[in-house]
C-alpha positions in Angstrom: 56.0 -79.7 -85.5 54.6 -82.1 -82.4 56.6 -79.9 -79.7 57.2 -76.6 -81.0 55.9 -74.1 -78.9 54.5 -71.4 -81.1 53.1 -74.6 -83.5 50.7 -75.3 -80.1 49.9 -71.3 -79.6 49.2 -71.9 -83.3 46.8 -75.0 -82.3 45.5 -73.3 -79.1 47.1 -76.1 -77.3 48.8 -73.3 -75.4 47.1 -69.9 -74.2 48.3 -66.7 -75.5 47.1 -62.9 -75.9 46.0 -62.8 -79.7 46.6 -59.8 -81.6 45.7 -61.2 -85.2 44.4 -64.7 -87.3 43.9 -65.2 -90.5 44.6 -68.7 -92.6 48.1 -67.9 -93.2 50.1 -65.9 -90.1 49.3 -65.4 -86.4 50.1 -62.6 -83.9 50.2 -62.5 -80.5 51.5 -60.6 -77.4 54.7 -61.4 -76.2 55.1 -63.1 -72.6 58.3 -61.4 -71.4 57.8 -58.3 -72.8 60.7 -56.2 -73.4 58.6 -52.5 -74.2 55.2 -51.5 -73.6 53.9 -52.4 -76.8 55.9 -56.3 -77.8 54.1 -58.7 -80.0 55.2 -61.5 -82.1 53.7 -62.6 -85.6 54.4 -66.0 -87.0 53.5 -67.7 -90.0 50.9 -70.7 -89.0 53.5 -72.8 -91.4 56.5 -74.0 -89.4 59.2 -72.4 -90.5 62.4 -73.1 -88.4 64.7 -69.5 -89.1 64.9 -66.8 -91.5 67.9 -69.0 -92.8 65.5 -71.9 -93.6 62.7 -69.6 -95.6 62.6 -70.4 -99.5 59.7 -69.4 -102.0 57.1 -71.5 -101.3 57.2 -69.3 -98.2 57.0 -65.8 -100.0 53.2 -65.3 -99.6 53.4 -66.2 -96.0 56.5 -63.7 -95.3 54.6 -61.0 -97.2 51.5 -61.0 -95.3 53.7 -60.8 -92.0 55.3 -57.7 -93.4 52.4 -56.0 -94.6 50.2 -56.6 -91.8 53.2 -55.1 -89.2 52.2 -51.6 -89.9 48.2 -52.0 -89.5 48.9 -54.7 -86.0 51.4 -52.3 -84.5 48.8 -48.7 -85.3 45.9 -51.0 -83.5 48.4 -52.0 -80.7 49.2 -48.0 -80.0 52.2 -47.7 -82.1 51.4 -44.4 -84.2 54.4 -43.1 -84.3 56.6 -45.9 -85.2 57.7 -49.1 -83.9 61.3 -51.5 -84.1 60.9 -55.0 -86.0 63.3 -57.5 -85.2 64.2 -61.2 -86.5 66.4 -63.4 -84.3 67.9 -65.7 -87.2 70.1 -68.4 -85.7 72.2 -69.1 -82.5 74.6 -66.2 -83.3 71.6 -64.2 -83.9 70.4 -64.6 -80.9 66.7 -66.9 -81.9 65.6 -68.3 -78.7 62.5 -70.0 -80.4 63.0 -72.1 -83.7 59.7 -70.6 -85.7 60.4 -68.0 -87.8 58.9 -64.5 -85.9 58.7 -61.1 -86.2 59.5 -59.1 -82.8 57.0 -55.6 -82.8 58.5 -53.1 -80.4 57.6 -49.9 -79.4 56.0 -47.7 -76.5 55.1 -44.2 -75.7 59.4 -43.8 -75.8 61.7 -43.8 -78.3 63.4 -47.0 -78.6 67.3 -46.6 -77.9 70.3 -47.2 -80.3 70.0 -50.7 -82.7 73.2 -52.3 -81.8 76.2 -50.9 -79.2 79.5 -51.2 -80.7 
């Protein structure tokens, strides 16, 4: 997409951090970081949401998840992290390109969810 924002990271139209590139995803630090340790990884492909994701997009999604482990070790995170996907307005998805959130820090992270 012309004006998405993480489609120009994506392009280099926009400056980031990098963490990781390959043909297929991108990873990069995040710029309002909410722990030590927060970086995003994207698939290059636009993908609006988690909601939107079908199985053309499976190879894609798979890389992002398998590569979470070895991005966050390299980043610090040995001894675990959080991963988070905003899906939707009710979920809270501030940018419409499908992401994974990496969290983590010398800390542990506190509760998931308050009730």
């Amino acid at each position: 997409m012309e004006d998405c924002l993480f489609c120009k990271i994506v392009r280099g139209e926009i400056p980031c951090r990098k963490v990781y590139e390959d043909e297929d995803i991108f990873a990069f630090h995040d710029i309002h970081p909410v722990t030590p340790v927060h970086f995003l990884i994207i698939p290059k492909t636009h993908i609006p949401s988690l909601d939107e994701v079908d199985p053309s997009h499976q190879a894609a999604l798979g890389k992002m998840l398998s590569m979470a482990g070895r991005l966050a070790r390299e980043q610090g995170l040995t001894d675990g992290f959080r991963s988070i996907i905003n899906t939707g307005r009710v979920g809270r998805q501030e940018v419409y390109h499908l992401h994974v959130h990496i969290l983590g820090g010398p800390h542990p992270l506190g509760t998931m969810i308050r009730k």
